[in-house]
VEXBA-87166 format. One line per field, with one value per residue (C-alpha): residue in one letter; z, y, x. Coordinates in nm, 3 decimals. Layout:
N
aa = c(A  ...)
pz = c(Z  ...)
py = c(Y  ...)
px = c(X  ...)
//
This chain:
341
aa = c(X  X  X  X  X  X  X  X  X  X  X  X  X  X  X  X  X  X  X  X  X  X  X  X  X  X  X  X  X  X  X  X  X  X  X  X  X  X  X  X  X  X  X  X  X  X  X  X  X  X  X  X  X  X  X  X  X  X  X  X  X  X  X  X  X  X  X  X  X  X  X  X  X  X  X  X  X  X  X  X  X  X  X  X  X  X  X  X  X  X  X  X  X  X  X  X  X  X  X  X  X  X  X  X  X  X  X  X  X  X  X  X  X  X  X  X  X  X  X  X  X  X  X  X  X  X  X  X  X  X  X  X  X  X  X  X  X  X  X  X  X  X  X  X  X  X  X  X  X  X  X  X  X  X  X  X  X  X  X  X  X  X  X  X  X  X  X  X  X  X  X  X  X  X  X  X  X  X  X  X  X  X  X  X  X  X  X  X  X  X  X  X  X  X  X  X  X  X  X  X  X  X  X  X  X  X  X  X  X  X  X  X  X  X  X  X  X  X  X  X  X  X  X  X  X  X  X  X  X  X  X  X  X  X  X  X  X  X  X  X  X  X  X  X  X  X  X  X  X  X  X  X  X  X  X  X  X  X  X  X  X  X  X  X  X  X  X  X  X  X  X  X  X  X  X  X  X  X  X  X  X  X  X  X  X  X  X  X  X  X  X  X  X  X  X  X  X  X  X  X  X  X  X  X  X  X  X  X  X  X  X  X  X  X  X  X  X  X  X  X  X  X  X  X  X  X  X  X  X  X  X  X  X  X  X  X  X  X  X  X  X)
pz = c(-8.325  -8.345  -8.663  -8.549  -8.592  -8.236  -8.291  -7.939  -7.857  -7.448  -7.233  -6.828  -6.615  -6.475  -6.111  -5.971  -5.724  -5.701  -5.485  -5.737  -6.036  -6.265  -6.119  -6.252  -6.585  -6.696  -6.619  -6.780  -7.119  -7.132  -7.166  -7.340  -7.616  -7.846  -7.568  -7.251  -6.983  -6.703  -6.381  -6.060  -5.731  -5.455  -5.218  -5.290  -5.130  -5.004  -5.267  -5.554  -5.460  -5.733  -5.535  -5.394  -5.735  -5.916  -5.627  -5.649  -5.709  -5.616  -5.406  -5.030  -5.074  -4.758  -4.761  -4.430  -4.236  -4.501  -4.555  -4.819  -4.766  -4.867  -4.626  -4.749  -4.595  -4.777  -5.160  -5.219  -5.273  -5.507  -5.572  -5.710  -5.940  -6.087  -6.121  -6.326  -6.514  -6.635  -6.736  -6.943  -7.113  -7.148  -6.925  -6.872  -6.749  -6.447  -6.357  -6.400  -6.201  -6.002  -5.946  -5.577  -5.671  -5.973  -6.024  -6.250  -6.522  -6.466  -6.513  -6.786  -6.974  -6.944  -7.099  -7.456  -7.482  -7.585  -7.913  -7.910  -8.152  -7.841  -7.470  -7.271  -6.933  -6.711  -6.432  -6.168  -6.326  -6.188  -6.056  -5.802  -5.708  -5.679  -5.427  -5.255  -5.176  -4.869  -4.726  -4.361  -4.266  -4.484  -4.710  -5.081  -5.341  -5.579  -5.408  -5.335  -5.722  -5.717  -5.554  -5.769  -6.068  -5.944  -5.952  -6.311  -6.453  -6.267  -6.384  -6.713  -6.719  -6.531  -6.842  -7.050  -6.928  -6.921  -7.261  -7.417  -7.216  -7.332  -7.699  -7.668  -7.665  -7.943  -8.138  -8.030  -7.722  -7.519  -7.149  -6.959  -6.691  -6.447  -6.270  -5.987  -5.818  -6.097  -5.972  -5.715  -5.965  -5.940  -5.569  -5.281  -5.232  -5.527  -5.566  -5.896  -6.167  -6.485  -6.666  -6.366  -6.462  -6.818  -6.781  -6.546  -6.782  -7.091  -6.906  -6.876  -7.154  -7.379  -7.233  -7.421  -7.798  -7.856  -7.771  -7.456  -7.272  -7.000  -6.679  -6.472  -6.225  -6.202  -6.306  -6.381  -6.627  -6.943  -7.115  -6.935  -7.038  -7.389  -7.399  -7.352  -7.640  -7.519  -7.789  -7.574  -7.302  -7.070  -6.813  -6.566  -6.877  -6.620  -6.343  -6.526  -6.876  -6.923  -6.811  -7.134  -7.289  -7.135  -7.389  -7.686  -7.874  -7.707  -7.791  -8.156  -8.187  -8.037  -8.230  -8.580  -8.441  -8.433  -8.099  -7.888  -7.642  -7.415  -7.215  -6.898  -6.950  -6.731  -6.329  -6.116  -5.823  -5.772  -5.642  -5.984  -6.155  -6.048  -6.240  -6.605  -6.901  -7.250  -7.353  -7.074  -7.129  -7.514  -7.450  -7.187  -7.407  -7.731  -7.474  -7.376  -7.706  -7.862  -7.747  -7.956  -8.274  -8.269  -8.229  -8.605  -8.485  -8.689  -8.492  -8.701  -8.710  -8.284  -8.277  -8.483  -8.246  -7.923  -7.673  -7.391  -7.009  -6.688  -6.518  -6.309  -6.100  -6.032  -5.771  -5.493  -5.605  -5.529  -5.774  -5.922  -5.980  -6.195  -6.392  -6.457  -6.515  -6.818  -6.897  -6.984  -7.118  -7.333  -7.474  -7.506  -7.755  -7.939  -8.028  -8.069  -8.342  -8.510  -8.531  -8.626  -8.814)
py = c(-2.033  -2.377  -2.482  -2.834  -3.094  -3.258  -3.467  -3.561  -3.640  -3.676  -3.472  -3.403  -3.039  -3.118  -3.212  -3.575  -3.802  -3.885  -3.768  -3.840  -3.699  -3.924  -4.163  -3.889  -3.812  -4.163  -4.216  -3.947  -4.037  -4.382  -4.315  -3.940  -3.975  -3.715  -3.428  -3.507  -3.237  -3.133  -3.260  -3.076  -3.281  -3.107  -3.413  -3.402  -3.049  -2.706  -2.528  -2.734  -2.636  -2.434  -2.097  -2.151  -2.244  -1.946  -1.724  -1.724  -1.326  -1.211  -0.866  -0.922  -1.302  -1.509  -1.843  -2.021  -2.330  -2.421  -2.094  -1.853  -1.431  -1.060  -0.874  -0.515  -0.366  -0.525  -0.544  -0.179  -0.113  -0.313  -0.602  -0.428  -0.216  -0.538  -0.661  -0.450  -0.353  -0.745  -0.708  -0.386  -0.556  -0.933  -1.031  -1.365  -1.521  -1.318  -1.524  -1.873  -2.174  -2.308  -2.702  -2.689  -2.553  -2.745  -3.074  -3.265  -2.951  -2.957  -3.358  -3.345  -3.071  -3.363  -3.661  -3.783  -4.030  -3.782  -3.708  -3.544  -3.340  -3.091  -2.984  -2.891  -2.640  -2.431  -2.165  -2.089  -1.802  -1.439  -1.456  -1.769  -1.637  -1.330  -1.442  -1.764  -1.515  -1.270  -0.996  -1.048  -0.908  -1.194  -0.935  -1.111  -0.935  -0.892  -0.659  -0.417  -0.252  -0.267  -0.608  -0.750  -0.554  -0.742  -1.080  -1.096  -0.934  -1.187  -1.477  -1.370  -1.393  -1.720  -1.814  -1.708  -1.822  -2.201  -2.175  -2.060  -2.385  -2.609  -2.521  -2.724  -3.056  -2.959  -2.629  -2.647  -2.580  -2.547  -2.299  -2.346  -2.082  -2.262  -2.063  -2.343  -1.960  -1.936  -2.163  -1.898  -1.591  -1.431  -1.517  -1.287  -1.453  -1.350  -0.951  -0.873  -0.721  -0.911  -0.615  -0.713  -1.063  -1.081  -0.749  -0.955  -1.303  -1.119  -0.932  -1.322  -1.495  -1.196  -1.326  -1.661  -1.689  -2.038  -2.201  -2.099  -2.241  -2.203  -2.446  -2.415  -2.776  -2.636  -2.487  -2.106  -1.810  -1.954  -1.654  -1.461  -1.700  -1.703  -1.362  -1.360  -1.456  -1.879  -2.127  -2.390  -2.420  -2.744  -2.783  -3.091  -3.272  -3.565  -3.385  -3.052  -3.113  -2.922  -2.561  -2.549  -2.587  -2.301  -2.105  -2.188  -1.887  -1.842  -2.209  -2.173  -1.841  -1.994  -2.300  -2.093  -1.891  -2.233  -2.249  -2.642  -2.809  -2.977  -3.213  -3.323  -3.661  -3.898  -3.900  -3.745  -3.959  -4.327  -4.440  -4.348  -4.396  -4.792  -4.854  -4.653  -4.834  -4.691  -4.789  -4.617  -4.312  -4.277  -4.258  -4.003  -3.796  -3.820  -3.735  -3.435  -3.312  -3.351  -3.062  -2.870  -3.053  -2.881  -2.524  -2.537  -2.695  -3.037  -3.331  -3.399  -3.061  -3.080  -3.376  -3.255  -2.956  -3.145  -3.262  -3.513  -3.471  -3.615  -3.393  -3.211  -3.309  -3.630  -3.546  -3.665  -4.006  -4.303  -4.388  -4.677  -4.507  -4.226  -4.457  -4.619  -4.287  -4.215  -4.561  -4.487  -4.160  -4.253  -4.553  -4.345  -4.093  -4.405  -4.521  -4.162  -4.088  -4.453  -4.433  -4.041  -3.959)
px = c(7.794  7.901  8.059  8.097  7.773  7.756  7.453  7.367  7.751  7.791  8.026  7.965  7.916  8.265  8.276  8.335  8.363  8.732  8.981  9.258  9.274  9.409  9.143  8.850  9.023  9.080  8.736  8.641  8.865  8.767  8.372  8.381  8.601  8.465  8.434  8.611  8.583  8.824  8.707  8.661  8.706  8.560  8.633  9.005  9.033  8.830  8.999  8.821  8.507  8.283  8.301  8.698  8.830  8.816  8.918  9.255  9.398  9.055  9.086  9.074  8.969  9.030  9.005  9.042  8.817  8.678  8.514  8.549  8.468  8.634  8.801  8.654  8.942  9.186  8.963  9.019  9.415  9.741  9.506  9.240  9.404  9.601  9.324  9.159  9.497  9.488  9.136  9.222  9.551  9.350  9.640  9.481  9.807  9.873  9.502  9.591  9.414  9.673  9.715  9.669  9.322  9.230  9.479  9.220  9.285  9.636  9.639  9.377  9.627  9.895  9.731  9.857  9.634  9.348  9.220  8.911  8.668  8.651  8.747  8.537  8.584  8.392  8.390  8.165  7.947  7.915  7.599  7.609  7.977  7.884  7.585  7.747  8.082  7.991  8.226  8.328  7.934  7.825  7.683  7.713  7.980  7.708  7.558  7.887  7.906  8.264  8.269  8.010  8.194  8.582  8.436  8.301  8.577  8.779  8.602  8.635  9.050  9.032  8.788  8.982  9.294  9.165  8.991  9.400  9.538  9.283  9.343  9.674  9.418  9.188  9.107  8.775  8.673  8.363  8.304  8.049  7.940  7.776  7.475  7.320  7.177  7.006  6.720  6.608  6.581  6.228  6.219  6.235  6.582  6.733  6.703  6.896  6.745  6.731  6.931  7.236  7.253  7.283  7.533  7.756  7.726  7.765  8.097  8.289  8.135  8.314  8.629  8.584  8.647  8.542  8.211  8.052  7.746  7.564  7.434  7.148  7.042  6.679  6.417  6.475  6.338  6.511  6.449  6.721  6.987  6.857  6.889  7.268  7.510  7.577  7.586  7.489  7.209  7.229  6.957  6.843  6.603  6.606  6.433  6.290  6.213  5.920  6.066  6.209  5.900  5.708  5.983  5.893  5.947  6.276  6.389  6.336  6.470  6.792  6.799  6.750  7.065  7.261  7.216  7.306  7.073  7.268  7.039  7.073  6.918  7.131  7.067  7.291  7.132  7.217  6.856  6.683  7.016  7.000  6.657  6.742  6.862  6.971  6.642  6.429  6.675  6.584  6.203  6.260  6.493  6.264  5.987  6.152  6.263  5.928  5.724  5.984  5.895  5.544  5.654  5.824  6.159  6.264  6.318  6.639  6.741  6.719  6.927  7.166  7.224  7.225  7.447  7.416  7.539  7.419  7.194  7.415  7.745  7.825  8.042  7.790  7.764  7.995  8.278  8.107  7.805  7.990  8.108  7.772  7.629  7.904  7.879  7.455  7.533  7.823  7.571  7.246  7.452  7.561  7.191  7.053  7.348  7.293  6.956  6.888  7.212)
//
C-alpha cells in the first residue's frame, strides 16, 4: 500500500491531445509537478492507440489500416513460446515499448527538468484488450483460453518493463491498468465471469512492484475491482459519482487497507469544461466525497488518501482546452491541500 501521503495531489489517465510529444510532456510538467504521467498521443500515430500500444511481440498480432487482429495461424508457434519463456524468466526487456509506438514515454524518460514525488504509467488492462482485440473471424482473444491467457501475461512484461524505466525519474511509481470495457460488465455484451476478470487483472498487476491502480470512465460493479489487490481506484467523479457510493462496505474496507481514491473530478469535455471554476470544482468534489463520511470513513482521513485526475482522457479535446483542464485540476489540489492539510 502506499507509503507516500498524496493528499488530493493531481496527476492525469495518460492520453492527450498533441501530436508532438514534447508539446504533451511539457504540458504535462509544467501543471503536474508532483506526479507527472507519460502521455499517450493517439493523434500522432495508429500505433499509440490504447489497444495498438501494447501489442508489440504479441503472437500472430497484425497490425495494418489502421486495424489491429491475430492471425490464429500464426499465434501458435516461435512467438508464443518466447513469449511465455519471458514471462517464466520476468524477462521484461525482451517486451519493451518501442518509441515508434509510444514517443511521449520515450521523451518523458529524457527530461531533466523533472523532479517529482512520483511517475506515473499505465497499460491498457487485460480485459478491454482482451475484448477490443479479435482474431481474423473477429472473434475477441479473451475468449480463445490461450489467446486470452497470451495477452495478460503480455501486458504484464510490458507493465513491468515501463514501471523498471520509470524508476530512473523517481523511486516511486504508480501503474494504472486501464479497463474503459469495464463499463459494460453485467450486460449481455460482456460474457466473462467475474472469477475471469479479476484472474486476468490480478495475472499483470503481479507484474508491478510499485503502486498500481486501476481506471474505469463509467459506471461499473466496483466491487470486482475492489476485490483485486490495486492501491488506487480512479473513476469518472465528474460524470458518475454516486456508483461509488452504492459500495459502501467495499469503499471502507479499501480505504482501512490504505487504499487511494483517485477522483476523476475535472471534465474531460470542453462544453461543461468552459463553465467550471476551482470553486464550482471543490463543492462538487466535497459533494462527492461526502456520502463516504457517513459510512465510518473520516473526511480528513479521505483526503489524505486521495488523488485528483480529470475524468478520463483528454485526448479528445483541443490543445488549449487540455491545458485549461490541468490548469483547474492542478489549482483545485492546491486549495483542497491548503485548506484540509
Amino acid at each position: 500500500m502506499p507509503d507516500m501521503n498524496f493528499g488530493c495531489l493531481p496527476t492525469i489517465i495518460g492520453s492527450m491531445p498533441q501530436e508532438d510529444a514534447a508539446s504533451a510532456c511539457n504540458q504535462i510538467a509544467h501543471y503536474l509537478k508532483d506526479i507527472p504521467a507519460w502521455p499517450q498521443l493517439p493523434e500522432r500515430s495508429f500505433l499509440e492507440n490504447m489497444y495498438v500500444q501494447y501489442s508489440e511481440g504479441f503472437p500472430g498480432v497484425v497490425v495494418e489500416n489502421n486495424k489491429i487482429y491475430v492471425d490464429k495461424t500464426k499465434s501458435e508457434g516461435k512467438e508464443l513460446e518466447n513469449l511465455y519463456s519471458a514471462y517464466i524468466e520476468n524477462d521484461f526487456k525482451q517486451y519493451a515499448i518501442s518509441p515508434e509506438y509510444a514517443a511521449g514515454l520515450h521523451y518523458f524518460l529524457g527530461m531533466d527538468s523533472l523532479s517529482p514525488k512520483a511517475v506515473k504509467g499505465q497499460v491498457t488492462g487485460p480485459v478491454s484488450w482482451g475484448l477490443t482485440v479479435t482474431d481474423e473471424n473477429r472473434k475477441s482473444v479473451i475468449y480463445d483460453d490461450v489467446l486470452g491467457d497470451a495477452a495478460a501475461r503480455l501486458l504484464r512484461l510490458k507493465a513491468a518493463w515501463m514501471e523498471n524505466v520509470l524508476k530512473k525519474l523517481s523511486k516511486n511509481t504508480i501503474i494504472f491498468l486501464d479497463e474503459p470495457y469495464m463499463v459494460s460488465f453485467g450486460s449481455a455484451f460482456f460474457s466473462v465471469s467475474r472469477e475471469k476478470v479479476v484472474k486476468l487483472m490480478e495475472e499483470v498487476l503481479g507484474g508491478i512492484s510499485g503502486l498500481k491502480g486501476v481506471h474505469c470512465c463509467g459506471n461499473t460493479d466496483w466491487s470486482v475491482l475492489l476485490e483485486t489487490s490495486i492501491d488506487i481506484l480512479n473513476f469518472d467523479t465528474y460524470n458518475y459519482s454516486e456508483s461509488l457510493t452504492l459500495y459502501p462496505a467495499e469503499v471502507k474496507k479499501f480505504i482501512d487497507r490504505g487504499g487511494v481514491i483517485a477522483w476523476g473530478i475535472v471534465a474531460n469535455d470542453e462544453e461543461p469544461l468552459a463553465g467550471e471554476t476551482v470553486s464550482s470544482l471543490k463543492d462538487r468534489l466535497e459533494e462527492a466525497m461526502a456520502p463516504f463520511t457517513r459510512n465510518g470513513i473520516k473526511f480528513d482521513q479521505l483526503v489524505k488518501q486521495s488523488l485528483l485526475t480529470p475524468s478520463c482522457s483528454l485526448a479528445s479535446m483541443s490543445i488549449d482546452a487540455a491545458g485549461r483542464a490541468l490548469e483547474l485540476l492542478a489549482e483545485l489540489s492546491d486549495n483542497m491541500r491548503r485548506r484540509y492539510l
